[in-house]
C-alpha positions as CSV (number, residue, x, y, z in Angstrom):
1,X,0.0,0.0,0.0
2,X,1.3,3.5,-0.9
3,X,0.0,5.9,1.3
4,X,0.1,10.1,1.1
5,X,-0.3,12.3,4.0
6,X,-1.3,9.3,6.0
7,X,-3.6,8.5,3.5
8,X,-4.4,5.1,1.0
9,X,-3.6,6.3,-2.5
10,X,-2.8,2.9,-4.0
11,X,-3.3,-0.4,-2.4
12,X,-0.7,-2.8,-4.4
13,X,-2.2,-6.3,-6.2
14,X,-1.7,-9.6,-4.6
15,X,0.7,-11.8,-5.7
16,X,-1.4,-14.1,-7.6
17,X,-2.6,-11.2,-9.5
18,X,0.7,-9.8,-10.5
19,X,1.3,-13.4,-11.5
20,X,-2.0,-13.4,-13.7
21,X,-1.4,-10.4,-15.5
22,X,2.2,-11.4,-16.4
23,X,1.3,-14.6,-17.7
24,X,-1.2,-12.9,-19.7
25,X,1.2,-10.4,-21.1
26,X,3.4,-12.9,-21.6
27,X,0.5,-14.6,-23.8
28,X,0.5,-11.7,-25.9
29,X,4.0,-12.3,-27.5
30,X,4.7,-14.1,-30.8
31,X,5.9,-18.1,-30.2
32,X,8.9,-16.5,-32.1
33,X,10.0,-14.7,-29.4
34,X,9.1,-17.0,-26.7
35,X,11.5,-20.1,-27.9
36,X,14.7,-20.8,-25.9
37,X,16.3,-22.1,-29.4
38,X,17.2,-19.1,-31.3
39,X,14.6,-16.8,-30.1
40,X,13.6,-14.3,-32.6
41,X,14.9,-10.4,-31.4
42,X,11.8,-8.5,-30.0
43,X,12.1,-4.7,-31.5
44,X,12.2,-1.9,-29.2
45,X,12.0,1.6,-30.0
46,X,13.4,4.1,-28.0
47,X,12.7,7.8,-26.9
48,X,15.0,10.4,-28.4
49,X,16.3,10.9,-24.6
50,X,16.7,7.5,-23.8
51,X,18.7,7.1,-26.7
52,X,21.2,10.0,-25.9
53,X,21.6,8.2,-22.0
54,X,22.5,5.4,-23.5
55,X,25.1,6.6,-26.3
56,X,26.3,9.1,-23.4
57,X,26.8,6.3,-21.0
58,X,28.7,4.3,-24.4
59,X,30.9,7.2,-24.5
60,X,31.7,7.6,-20.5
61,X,32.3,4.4,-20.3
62,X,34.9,3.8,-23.2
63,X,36.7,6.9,-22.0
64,X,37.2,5.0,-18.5
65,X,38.6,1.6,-20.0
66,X,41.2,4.1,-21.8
67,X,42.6,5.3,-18.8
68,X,45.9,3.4,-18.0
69,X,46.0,1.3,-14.7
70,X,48.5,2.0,-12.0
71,X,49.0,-0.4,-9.3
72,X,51.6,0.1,-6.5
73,X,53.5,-2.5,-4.3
């Protein structure tokens, strides 16, 4: 439960609900994806600003593999 100024704003699902409504999700996708033997990729789009996070996070962390290691004795 999730409550605001000591009030009940969102009482969570039970289990077995969560559990119903992923299975059903899960439904929803092609066999194609699904199959543990060369599974089909599932296409994502992204947003224009997820897309720069991720190509910024590319970028910092190739910079930080470049940087020589020192170790002392």
């Amino acid at each position: 439960m999730i409550l605001k100024n000591g009030k009940l704003v969102y009482e969570c699902p039970k289990v077995q609900e969560i559990q119903l409504f992923a299975k059903q999700q899960l439904d929803l996708l092609w066999e194609e994806y699904k199959r543990s033997l060369y599974p089909a990729e599932y296409p994502v789009n992204l947003s224009q600003t997820c897309w720069n996070n991720k190509m910024k996070n590319i970028e910092e962390a190739k910079k930080s593999s470049k940087k020589p290691v020192t170790i002392s004795v």
